[in-house]
C-alpha positions as CSV (number, residue, x, y, z in Angstrom):
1,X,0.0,0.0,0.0
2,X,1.4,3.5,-1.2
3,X,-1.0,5.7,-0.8
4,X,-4.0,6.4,1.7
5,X,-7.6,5.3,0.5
6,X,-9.0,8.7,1.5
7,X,-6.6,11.3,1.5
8,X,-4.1,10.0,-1.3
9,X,-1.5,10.8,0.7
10,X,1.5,9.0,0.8
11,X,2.4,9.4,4.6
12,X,2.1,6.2,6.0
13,X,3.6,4.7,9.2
14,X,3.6,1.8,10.2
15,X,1.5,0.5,13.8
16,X,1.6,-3.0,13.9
17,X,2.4,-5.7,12.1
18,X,0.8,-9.7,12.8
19,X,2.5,-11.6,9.5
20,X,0.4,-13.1,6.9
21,X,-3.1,-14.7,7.9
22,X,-5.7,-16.2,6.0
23,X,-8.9,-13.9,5.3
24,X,-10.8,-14.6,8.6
25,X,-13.8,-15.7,7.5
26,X,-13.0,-18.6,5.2
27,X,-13.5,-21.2,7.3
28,X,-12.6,-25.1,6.1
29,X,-14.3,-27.4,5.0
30,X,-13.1,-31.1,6.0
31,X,-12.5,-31.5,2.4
32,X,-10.3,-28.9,1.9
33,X,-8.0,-29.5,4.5
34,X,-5.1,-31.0,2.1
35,X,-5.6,-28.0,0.0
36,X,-3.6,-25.0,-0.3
37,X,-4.7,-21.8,1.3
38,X,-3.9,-18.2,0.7
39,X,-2.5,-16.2,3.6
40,X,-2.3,-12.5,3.0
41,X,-0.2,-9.6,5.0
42,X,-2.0,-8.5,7.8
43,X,-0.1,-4.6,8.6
44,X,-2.0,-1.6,10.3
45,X,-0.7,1.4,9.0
46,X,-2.7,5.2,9.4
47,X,-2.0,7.9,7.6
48,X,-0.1,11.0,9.4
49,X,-2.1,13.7,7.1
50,X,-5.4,12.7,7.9
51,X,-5.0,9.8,10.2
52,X,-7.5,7.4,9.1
53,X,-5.5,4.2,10.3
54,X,-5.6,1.4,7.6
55,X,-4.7,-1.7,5.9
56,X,-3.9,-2.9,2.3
57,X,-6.7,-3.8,0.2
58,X,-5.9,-7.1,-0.5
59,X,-8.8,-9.3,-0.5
60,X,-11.9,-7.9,-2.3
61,X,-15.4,-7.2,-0.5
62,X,-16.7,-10.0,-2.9
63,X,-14.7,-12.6,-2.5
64,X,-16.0,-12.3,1.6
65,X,-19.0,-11.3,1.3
66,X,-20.7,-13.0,-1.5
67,X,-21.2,-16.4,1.0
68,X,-20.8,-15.2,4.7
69,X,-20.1,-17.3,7.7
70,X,-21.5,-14.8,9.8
71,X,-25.3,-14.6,11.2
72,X,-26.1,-11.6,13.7
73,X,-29.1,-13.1,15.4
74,X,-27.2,-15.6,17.0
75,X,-25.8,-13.1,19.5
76,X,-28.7,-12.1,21.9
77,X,-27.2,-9.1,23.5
78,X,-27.1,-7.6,19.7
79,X,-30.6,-8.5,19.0
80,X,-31.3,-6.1,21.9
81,X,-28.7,-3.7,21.1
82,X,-30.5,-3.4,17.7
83,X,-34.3,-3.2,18.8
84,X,-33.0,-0.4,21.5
85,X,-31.4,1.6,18.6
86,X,-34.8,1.5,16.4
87,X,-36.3,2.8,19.3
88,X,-34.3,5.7,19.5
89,X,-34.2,6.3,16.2
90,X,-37.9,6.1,15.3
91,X,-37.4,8.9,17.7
92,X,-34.6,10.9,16.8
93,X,-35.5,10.9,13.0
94,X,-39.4,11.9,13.9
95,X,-40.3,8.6,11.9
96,X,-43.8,8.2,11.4
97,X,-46.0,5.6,9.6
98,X,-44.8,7.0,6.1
99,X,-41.1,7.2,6.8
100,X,-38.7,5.4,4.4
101,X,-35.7,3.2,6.7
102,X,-32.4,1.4,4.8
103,X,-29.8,-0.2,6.4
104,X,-26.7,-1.4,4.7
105,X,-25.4,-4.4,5.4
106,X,-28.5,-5.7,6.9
107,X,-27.5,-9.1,7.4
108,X,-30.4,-11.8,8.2
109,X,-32.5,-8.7,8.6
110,X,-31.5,-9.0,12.7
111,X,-32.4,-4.8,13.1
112,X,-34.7,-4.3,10.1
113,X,-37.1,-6.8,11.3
114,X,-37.8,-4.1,14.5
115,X,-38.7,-1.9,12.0
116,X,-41.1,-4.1,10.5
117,X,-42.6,-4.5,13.6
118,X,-43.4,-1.0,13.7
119,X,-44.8,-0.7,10.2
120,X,-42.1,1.1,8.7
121,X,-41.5,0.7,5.3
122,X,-37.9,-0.6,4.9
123,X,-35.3,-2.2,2.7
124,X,-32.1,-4.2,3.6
125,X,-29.1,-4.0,1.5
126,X,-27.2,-6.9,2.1
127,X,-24.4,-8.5,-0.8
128,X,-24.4,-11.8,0.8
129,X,-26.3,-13.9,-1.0
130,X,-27.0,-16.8,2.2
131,X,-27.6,-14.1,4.7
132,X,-29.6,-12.1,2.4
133,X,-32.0,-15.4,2.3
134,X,-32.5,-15.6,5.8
135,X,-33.8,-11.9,6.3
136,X,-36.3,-12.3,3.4
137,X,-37.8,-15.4,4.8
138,X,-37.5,-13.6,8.2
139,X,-40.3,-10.9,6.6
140,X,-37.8,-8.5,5.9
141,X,-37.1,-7.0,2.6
142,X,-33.6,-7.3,1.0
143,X,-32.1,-6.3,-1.9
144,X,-28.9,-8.4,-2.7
145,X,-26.4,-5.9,-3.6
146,X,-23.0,-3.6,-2.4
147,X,-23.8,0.0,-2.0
148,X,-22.6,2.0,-4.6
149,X,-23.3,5.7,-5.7
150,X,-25.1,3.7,-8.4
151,X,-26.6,1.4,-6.3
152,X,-28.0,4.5,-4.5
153,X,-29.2,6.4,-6.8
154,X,-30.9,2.9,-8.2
155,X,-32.3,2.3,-4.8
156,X,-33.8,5.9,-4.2
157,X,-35.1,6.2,-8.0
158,X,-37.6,3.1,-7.3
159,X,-38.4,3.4,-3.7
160,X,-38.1,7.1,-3.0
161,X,-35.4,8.3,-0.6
162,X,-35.0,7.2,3.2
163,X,-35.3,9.1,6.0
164,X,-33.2,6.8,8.0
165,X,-30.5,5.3,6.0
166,X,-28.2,2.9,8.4
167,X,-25.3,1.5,8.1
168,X,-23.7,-0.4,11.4
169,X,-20.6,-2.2,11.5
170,X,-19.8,-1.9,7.5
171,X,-18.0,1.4,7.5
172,X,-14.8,-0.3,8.0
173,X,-15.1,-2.9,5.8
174,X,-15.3,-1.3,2.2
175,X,-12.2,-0.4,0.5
176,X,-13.5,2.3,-1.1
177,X,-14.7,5.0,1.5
178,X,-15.8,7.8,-0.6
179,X,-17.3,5.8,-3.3
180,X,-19.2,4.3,-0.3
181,X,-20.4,7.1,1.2
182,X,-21.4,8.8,-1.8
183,X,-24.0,5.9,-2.0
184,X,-25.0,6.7,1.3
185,X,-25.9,10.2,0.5
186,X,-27.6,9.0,-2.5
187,X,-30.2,7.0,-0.5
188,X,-30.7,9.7,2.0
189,X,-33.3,12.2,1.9
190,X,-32.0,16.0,1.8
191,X,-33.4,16.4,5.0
192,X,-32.9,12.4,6.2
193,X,-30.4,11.0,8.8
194,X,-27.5,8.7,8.7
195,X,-26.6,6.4,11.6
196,X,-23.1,4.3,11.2
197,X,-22.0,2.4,13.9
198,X,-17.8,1.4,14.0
199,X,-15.0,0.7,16.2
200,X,-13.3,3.2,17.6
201,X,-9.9,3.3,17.2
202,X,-9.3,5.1,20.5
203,X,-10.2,1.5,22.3
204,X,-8.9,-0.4,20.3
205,X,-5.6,1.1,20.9
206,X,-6.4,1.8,24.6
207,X,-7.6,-1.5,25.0
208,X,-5.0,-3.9,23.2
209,X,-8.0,-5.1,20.7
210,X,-5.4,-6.1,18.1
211,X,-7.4,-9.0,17.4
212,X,-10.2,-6.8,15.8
213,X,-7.6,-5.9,12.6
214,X,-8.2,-8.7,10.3
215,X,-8.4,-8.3,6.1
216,X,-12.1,-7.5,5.8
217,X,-11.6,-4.2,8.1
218,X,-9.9,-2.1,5.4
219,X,-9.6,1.0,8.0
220,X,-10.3,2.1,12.0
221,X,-11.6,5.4,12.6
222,X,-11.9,7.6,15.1
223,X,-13.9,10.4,15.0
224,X,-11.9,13.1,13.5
225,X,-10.9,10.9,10.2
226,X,-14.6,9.9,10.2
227,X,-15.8,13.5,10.2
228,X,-13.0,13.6,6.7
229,X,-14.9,11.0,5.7
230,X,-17.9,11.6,5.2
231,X,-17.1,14.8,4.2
232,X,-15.8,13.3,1.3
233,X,-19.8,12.4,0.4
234,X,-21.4,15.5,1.5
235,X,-22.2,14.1,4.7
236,X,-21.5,16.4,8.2
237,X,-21.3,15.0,11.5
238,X,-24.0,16.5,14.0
239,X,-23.6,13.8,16.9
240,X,-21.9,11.1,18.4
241,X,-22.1,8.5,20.7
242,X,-19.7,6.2,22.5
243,X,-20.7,2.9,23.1
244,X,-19.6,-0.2,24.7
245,X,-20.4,-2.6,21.4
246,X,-17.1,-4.7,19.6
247,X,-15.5,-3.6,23.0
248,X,-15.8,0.3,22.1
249,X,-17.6,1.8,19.0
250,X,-18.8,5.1,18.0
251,X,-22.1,5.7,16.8
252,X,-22.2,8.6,13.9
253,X,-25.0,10.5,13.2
254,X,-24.8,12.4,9.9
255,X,-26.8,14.9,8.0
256,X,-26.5,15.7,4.6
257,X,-24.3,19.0,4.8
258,X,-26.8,21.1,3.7
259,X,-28.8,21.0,6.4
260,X,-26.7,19.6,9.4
261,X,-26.4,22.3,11.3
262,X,-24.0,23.0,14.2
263,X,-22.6,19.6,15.5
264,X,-24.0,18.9,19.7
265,X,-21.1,19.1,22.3
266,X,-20.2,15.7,22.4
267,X,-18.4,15.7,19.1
268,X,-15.4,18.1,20.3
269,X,-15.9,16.4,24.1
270,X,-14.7,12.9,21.6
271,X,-12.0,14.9,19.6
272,X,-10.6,16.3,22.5
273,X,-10.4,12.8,23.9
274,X,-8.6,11.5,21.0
275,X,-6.3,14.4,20.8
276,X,-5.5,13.8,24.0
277,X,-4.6,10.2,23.6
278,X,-2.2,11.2,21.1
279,X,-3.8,9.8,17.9
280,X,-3.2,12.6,15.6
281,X,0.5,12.4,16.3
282,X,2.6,9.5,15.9
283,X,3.5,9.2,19.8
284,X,0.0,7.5,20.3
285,X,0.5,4.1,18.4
286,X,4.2,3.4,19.4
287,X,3.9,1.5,22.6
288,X,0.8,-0.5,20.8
289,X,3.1,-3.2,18.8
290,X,4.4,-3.7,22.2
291,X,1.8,-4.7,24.1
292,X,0.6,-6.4,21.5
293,X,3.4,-8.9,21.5
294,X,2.6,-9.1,25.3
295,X,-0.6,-10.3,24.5
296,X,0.2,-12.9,22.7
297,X,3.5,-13.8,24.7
298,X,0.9,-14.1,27.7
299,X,-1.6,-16.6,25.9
300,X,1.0,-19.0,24.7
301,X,2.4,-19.1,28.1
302,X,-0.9,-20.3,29.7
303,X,-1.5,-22.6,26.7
304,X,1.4,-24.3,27.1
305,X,1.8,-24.5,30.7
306,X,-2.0,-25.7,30.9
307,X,-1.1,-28.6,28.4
308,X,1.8,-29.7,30.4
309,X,0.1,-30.1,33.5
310,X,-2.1,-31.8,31.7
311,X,-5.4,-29.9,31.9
312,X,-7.9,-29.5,28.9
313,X,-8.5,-26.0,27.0
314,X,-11.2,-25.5,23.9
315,X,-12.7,-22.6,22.8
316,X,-15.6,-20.9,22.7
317,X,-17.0,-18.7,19.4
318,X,-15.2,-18.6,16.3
319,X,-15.6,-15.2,15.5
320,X,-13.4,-13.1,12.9
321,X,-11.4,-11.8,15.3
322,X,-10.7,-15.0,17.0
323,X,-9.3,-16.1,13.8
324,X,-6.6,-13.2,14.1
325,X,-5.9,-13.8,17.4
326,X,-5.4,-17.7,17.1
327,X,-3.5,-17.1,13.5
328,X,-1.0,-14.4,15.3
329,X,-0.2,-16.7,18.1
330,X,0.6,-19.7,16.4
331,X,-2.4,-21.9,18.3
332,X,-3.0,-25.3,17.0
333,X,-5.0,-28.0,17.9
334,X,-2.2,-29.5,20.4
335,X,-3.0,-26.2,22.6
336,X,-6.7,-25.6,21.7
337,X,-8.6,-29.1,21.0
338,X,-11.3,-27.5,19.2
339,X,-13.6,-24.6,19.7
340,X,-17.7,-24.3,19.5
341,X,-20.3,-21.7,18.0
342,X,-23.8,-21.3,18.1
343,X,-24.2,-20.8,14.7
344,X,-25.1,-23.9,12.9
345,X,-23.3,-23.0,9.7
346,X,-19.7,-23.4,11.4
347,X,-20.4,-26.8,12.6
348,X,-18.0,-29.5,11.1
349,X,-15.5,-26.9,9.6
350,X,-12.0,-25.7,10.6
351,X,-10.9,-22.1,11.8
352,X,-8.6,-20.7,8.6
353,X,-5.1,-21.1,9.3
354,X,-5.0,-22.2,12.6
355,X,-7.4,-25.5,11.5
356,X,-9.0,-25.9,14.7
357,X,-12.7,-28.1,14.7
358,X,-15.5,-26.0,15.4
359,X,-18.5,-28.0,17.2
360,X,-21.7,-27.5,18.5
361,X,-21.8,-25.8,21.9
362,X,-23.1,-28.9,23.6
363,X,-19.6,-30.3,23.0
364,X,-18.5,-28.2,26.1
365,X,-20.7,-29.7,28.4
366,X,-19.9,-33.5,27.3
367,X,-15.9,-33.1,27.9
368,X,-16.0,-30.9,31.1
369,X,-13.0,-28.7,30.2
370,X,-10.8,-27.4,32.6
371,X,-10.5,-24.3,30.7
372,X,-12.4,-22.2,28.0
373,X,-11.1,-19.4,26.2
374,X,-13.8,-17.6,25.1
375,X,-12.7,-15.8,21.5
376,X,-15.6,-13.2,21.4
377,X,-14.2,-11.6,24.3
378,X,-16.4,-8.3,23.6
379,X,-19.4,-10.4,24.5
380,X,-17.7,-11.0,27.8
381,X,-21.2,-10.1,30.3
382,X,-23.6,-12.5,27.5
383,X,-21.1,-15.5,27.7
384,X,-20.0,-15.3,31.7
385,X,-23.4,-16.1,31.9
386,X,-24.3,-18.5,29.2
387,X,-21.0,-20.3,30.5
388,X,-21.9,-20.4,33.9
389,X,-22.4,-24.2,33.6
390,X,-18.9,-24.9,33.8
391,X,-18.7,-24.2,36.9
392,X,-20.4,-27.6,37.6
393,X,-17.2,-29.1,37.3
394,X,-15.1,-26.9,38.4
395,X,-13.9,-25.5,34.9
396,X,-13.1,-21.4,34.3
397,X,-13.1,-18.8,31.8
398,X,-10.2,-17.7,29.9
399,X,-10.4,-14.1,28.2
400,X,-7.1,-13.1,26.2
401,X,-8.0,-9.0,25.6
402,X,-7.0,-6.8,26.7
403,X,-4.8,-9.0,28.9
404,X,-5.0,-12.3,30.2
405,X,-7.7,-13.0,32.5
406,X,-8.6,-16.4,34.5
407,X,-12.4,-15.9,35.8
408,X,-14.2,-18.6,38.3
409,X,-17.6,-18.4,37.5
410,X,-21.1,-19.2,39.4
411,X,-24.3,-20.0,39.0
């Protein structure tokens, strides 16, 4: 990568490097396991002109999202997450019974179907075709398709344009940020809203989340090279929200520039924070690699120890950023038998890379682990208590970020 996706400029330094991994949501099949498979360079870099931190584009958006391994409504606590947010929304936006919502990347329909129940006309945008299927035959509308300006423009020319448009946990994942958010302002009314949820790259520093960079997050933003970005659509940032999702997101709320207005007071209470953290200089990313390395030093030192004393590890989730994590470390079966999901479509394949069985949850319950180290860390509160069987038998929790954390649980 030469040159920064939004800015052009050709000021890039490097944060952290984790090697080559394979894209972290092409999980094996047991046929494939003799095969060859890709692994691609995995490097964080940000930009020092406009600081929107980034990686290389190497994978394309089709090529993970076409078929994708990943459902929403199998987390519970994002269900809610999602029916809370309508609620405001309906509020914030003034949406009444002849309001117009779209949400980009709208997955099996897992926040669109809240609107439905309300009786709000809506349309999902979702490019994965098996995803896609599930929200239709969930009731909610879907168009299967990547948000261009064209797209936009096709989308508002036959439906009329939205008065919501939203677009939560996708910002980071298109290569092509101002083609992207172009289409955005295409589907939004001149006086409509925009609501984009993302992670914020002032936790993730903070917090060691290193396991959150994986190829199909092209960039990390924080607020300021947000506010650049959507600029580059004719978008303006009035609001934002922090929130504890994906272990620290912000929540956007755009206007088309037009009309936006004076942003509220929490948008320079953010940038202060960021400016204070040091993340439009370079002196806030260079202790990161660092801690990074501790991170994994940490985890490999448990792993191993656990398996010479002879006590039993698997996993729990196999979520992208699992997939990072496990990848960066070097974790192979020998430390990590196998790990289980909840999502049915995971069931009998192998994490990329690290080749790893996933299995059904139940799995957990028949071995009696000693240990489980629970890869979705960000769900921490949801899993302490979906786990809290284990401690039947004595078994505990392992969470690797932001450091390594052996928990005892009860029922």
């Amino acid at each position: 990568m030469t040159r920064c996706r939004l800015c052009g400029s050709a000021a890039l330094a490097s944060v952290v490097d984790l090697g080559a991994t394979p894209p972290c949501e092409s999980f094996l099949a047991a046929d494939r396991l003799d095969l060859p498979e890709p692994a691609y360079p995995l490097h964080l870099r940000v930009c020092t002109d406009c600081w929107l931190a980034q990686i290389p584009p190497l994978i394309t958006p089709e090529e993970t999202f076409k078929e994708y391994a990943y459902f929403s409504s199998f987390s519970t606590s994002w269900v809610e997450h999602a029916r809370v947010f309508v609620a405001d929304a309906v509020e914030r936006a003034g949406l009444g019974p002849d309001a117009f919502v779209v949400e980009v990347a709208s997955n099996d329909g897992y926040l669109l179907k809240h609107v439905v129940d309300r009786g709000i006309r809506c349309l999902g945008i979702e490019p994965s075709v098996n995803v896609g299927a599930a929200a239709r035959d969930a009731g909610v509308p879907t168009l299967t398709e990547f948000l261009s300006p064209e797209t936009g423009a096709a989308v508002r020319a036959e439906h009329g344009p939205a008065d919501l448009v939203v677009a939560n946990n996708v910002y980071a994942h298109i290569p092509d940020v101002v083609g992207f958010t172009q289409g955005l302002r295409a589907l939004v009314a001149d006086d409509g809203w925009v609501s984009i949820e993302v992670q914020h790259l002032l936790t993730l520093i903070e917090e060691n989340q290193y396991d959150t960079i994986y190829h199909e997050h092209f960039q990390y933003y924080t607020v300021a090279s947000a506010i650049r970005a959507l600029a580059s659509g004719g978008l303006t940032l009035v609001d934002v929200e922090l929130l504890p999702t994906h272990g620290g997101s912000i929540r956007l709320w755009a206007r088309p520039s037009e009309v936006a207005g004076e942003p509220t007071a929490r948008v320079a209470e953010v940038l202060d924070r960021e400016k204070a953290a040091g993340l439009q200089e370079l002196s806030g990313y260079a202790e990161f690699s660092a801690r990074v390395a501790k991170v994994r030093r940490d985890l490999l030192r448990f792993l191993i120890d656990a398996a010479e004393h002879g006590k039993t590890v698997v996993g729990y989730g196999a979520p992208g950023k699992g997939n990072t994590l496990l990848n960066h470390c070097g974790i192979r079966p020998d430390l990590l038998a196998y790990t289980v999901d909840r999502n049915p479509y995971k069931h009998g394949k192998f994490t990329p890379g690290t080749r790893i069985p996933i299995l059904a949850p139940e799995q957990i319950a028949a071995d009696r682990p000693d240990y489980v180290l629970v890869l979705p860390w960000n769900l921490r509160a949801e899993l302490v208590e979906q786990l809290s069987f284990v401690h039947e038998w004595g078994g505990r929790l392992v969470f690797p970020i932001p450091e390594l954390s052996v928990v005892e649980v009860e029922r």
